[in-house]
C-alpha positions in Angstrom: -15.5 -27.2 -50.3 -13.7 -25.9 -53.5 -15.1 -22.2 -52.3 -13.4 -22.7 -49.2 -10.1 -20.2 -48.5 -7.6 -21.3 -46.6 -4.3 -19.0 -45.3 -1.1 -21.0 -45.4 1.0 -19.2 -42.9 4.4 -19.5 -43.5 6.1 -20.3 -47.2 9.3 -22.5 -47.0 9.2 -25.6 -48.3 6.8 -27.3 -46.4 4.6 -24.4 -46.9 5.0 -24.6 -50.8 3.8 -28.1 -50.2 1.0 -27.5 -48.3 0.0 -24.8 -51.4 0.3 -27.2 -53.5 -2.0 -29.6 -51.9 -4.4 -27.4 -51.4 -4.3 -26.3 -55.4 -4.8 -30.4 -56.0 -7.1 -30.8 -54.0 -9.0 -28.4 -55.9 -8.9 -25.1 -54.2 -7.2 -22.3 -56.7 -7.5 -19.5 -54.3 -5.4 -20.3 -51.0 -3.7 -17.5 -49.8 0.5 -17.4 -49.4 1.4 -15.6 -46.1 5.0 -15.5 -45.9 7.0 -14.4 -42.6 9.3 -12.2 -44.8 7.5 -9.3 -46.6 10.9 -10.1 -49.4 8.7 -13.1 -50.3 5.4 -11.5 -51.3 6.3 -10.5 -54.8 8.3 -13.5 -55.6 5.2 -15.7 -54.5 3.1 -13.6 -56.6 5.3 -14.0 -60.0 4.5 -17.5 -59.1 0.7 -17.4 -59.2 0.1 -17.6 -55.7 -2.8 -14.7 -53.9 -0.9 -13.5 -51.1 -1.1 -11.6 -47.8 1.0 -9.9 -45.6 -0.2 -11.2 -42.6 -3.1 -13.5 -41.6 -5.2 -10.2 -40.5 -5.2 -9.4 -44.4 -5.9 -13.1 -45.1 -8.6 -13.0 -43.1 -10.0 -9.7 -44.7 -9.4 -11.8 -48.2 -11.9 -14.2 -46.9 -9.9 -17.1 -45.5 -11.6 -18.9 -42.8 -8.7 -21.7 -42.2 -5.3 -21.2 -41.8 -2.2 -24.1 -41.9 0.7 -22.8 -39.7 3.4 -23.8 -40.9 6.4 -21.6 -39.7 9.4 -22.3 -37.2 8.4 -24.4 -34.4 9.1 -21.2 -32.1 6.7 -19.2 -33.9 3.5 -22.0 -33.7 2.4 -20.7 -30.3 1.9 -16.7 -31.6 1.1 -18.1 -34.9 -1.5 -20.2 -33.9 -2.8 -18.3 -31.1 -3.6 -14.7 -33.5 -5.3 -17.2 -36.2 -7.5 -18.1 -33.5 -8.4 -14.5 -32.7 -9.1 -14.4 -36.3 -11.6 -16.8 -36.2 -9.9 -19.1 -38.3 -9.8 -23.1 -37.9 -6.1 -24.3 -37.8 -3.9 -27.1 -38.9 -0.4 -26.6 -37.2 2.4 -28.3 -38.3 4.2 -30.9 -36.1 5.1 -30.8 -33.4 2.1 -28.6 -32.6 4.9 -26.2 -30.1 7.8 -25.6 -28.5 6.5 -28.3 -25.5 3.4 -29.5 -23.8 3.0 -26.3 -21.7 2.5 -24.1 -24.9 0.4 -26.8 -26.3 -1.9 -26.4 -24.0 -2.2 -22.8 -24.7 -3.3 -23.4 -28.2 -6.1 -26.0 -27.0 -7.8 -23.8 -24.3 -7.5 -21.0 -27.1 -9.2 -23.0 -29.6 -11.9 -24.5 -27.1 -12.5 -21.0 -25.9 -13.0 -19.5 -29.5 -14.9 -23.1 -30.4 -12.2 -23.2 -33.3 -11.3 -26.7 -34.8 -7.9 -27.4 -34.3 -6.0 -30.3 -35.8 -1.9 -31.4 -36.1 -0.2 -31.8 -39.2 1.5 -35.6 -38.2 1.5 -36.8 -42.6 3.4 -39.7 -41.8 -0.4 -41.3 -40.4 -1.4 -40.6 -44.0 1.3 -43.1 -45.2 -0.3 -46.1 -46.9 2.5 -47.9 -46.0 2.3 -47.5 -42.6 -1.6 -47.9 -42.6 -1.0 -51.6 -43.8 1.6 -52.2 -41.4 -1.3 -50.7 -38.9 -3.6 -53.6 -40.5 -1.3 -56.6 -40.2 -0.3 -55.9 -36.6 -2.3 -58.6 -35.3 0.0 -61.1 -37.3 3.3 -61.4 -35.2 0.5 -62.1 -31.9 1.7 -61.2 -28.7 4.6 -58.3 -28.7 7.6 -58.8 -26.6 9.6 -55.5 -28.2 9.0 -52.7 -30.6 11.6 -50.9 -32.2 10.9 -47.9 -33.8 14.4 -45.8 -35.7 14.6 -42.1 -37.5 18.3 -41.5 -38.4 19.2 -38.9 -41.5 21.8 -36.2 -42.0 20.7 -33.2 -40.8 22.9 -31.0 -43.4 21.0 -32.6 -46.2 17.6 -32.0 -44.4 17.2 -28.4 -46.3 19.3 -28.0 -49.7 20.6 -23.9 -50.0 19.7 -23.0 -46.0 23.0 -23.2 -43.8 21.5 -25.8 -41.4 23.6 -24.2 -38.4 21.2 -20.8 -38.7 17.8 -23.5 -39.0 15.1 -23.7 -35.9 16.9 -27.1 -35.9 20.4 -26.6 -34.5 18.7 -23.7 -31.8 18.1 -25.7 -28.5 15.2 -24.1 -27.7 12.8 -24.8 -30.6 15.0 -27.7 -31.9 16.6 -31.3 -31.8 15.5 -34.7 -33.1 12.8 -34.9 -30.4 11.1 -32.0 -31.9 12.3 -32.4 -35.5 11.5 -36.4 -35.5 8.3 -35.9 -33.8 6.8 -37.9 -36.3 8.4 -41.4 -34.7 7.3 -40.5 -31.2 3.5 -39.6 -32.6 3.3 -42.9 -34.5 4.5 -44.7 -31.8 1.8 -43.4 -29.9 -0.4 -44.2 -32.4 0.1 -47.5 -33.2 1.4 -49.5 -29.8 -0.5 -46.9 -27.1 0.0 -44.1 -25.1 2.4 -44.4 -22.5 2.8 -42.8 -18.9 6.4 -42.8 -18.6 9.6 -42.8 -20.9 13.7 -43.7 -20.1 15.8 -41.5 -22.3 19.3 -40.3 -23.3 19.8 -36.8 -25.1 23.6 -36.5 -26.5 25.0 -33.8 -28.5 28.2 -35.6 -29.7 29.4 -31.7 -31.2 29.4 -33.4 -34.8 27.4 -30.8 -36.1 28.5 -27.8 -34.7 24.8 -27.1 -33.0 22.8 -26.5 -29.6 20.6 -28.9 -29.8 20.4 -32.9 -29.0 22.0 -34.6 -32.1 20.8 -37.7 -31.0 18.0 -39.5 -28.6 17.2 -42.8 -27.4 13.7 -42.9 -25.5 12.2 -46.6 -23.9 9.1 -47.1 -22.7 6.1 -49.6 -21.8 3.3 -50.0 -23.9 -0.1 -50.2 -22.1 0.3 -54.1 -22.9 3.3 -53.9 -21.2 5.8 -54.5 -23.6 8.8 -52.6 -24.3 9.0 -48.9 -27.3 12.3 -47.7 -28.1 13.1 -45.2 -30.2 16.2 -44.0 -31.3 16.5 -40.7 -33.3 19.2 -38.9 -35.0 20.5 -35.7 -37.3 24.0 -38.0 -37.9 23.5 -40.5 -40.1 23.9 -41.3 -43.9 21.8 -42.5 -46.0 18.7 -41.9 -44.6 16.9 -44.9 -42.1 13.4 -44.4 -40.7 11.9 -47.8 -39.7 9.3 -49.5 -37.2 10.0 -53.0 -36.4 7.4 -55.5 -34.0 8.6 -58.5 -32.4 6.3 -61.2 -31.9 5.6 -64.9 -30.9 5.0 -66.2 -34.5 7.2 -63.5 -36.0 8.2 -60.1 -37.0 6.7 -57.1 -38.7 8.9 -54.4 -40.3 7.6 -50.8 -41.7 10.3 -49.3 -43.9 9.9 -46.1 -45.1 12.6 -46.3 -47.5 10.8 -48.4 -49.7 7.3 -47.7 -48.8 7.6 -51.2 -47.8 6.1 -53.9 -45.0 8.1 -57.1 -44.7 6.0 -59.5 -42.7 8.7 -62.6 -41.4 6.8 -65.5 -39.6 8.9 -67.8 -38.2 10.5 -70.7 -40.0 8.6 -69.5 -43.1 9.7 -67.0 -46.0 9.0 -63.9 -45.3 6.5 -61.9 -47.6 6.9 -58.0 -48.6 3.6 -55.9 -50.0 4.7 -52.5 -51.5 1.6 -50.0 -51.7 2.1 -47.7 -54.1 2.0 -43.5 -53.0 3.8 -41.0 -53.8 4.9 -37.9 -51.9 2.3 -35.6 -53.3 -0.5 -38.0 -52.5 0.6 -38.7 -49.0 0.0 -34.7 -48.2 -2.8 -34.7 -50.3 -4.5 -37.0 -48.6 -4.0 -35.2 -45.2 -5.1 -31.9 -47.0 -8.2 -33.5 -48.1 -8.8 -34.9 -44.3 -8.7 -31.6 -43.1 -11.4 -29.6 -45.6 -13.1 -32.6 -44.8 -12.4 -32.3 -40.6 -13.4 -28.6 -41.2 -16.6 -29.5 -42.4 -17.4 -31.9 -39.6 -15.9 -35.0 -40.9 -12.9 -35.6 -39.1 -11.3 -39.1 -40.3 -9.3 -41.7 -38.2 -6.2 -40.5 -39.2 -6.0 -36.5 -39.0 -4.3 -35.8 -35.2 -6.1 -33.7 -32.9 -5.0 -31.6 -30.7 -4.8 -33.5 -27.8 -2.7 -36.6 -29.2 -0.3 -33.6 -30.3 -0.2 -32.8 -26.4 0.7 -35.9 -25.8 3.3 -36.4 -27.9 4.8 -33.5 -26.6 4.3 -34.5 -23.1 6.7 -37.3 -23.8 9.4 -34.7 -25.6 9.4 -33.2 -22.6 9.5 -35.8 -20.1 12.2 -37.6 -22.1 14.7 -34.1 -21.3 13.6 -34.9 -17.9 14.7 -38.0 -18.2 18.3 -37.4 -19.6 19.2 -34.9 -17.1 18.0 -36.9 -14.3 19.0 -40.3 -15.5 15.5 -42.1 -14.4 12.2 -42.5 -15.7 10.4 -40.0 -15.5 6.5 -40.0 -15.3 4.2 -38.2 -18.4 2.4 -35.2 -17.5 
């Protein structure tokens, strides 16, 4: 595995991390593909074997490639590593919307390339345990699930009114907070229609939806609502399960799970990870997904459809003011 090459296309900061894990992880010789040629030499100062596209990463021997540009760029990014004959990992959300998606699964099935979704926040120890103890509060009546930040403070030194985020076509909260929507997925079931509200309240100054509130039924039939936003300070991103004998929390925050049973004190069990390690550990399901050992955790391609699928029937939804069905 430590002689495998893999491209990372794309070198902003969640590129840099993805480098990084793949230098911990032990391989030395990933290749940098930046989308401006500007960044080629810097990147090189820094250590880093580059290419100027993924053709030339390709001829360099790569035989993966992590995509990891704007969302608007995932489709064509995705789609020429393919032709390469490379395996992919594409950042979340996989594209612009379920339709382009698609695209990049019939590509991969037709070119027998393995495809996977970079969704981290499944990597979360945290979140794993509160995956564990979900049998505790018994039957579910509600699940709340919340993502609210700032999106100003989201990239430090990039004016975030010229991001992918504040551009209504490749962003918004329901792209950008993808990650709630695929864990919700994830945790409570898949479900087959979603209630929403999309606002832009013009705080920020941008095209997109500033905020969104999405309800739905789980396949047990209780209710999901998640409420996402680019508004608010400091930072909340929570999961919270409402049950007969009690309630489960998941706060990111504090890498925390508070169980609270009724009438008894409630107990809190704080697994320890940092940030590195959380992407490490989805780096290392990948090499390992790449050589046929793909874990629980790592999405595929078609639970990145379907979050997607909900995206886009949740802008159904606010413009027609009723549920809409997911296709």
């Amino acid at each position: 595995m430590k002689n495998q090459i893999v491209a990372v296309m794309g070198t902003g900061s969640i590129g840099m991390r993805h480098l990084q894990s793949l230098h911990a992880a032990g391989l030395k010789n990933s290749i940098a593909v930046p989308v401006r040629a500007s960044r080629l030499m810097e990147l090189r100062r820094h250590g880093f074997q580059t290419a100027e596209n993924l053709a030339a990463a390709s001829k360099l021997g790569a035989k993966a490639c992590v995509i990891a540009t704007d969302t608007g760029r995932h489709l064509r990014d995705a789609l020429t590593a393919l032709d390469l004959g490379l395996d992919i990992l594409v950042e979340k959300p996989l594209a612009n919307d379920a339709a382009q998606a698609r695209e990049i699964a019939q590509a991969a099935s037709k070119r027998r390339r393995k495809a996977y979704v970079a969704c981290v926040l499944r990597f979360s120890e945290s979140l794993n345990q509160f995956r564990k103890l979900l049998d505790k509060p018994g039957r579910l009546h509600a699940v709340a699930v919340e993502c609210r930040s700032y999106l100003p403070d989201w990239r430090p030194g990039r004016r975030y009114k010229e991001s992918y985020s504040a551009r209504a076509s490749e962003g918004g909260v329901l792209r950008d907070l993808i990650h709630e929507v695929d864990y919700a997925g994830w945790l409570f079931g898949w479900p087959k229609a979603v209630s929403a509200r999309l606002k832009n309240l013009g705080r920020l100054g941008i095209r997109s939806e500033e905020m969104a509130e999405l309800q739905w039924e789980a396949p047990q039939g209780y209710r999901v609502n998640v409420n996402l936003d680019y508004l608010t300070r400091p930072t909340l991103r929570l999961v919270r399960a409402f049950g007969e004998r009690g309630s489960l929390t998941w706060d990111w925050n504090s890498s925390s799970v508070i169980w609270a049973p009724a009438n008894q004190r409630e107990s809190r069990m704080t697994p320890e990870q940092s940030r590195e390690k959380l992407y490490l550990a989805q780096t290392k399901a990948f090499l390992a997904a790449l050589q046929g050992r793909k874990g629980q955790r790592l999405a595929g391609l078609k639970d990145g459809i379907r979050a997607l699928s909900i995206c886009d029937a949740a802008r159904r939804a606010g413009r027609s003011r009723r549920e809409e069905k997911i296709q």
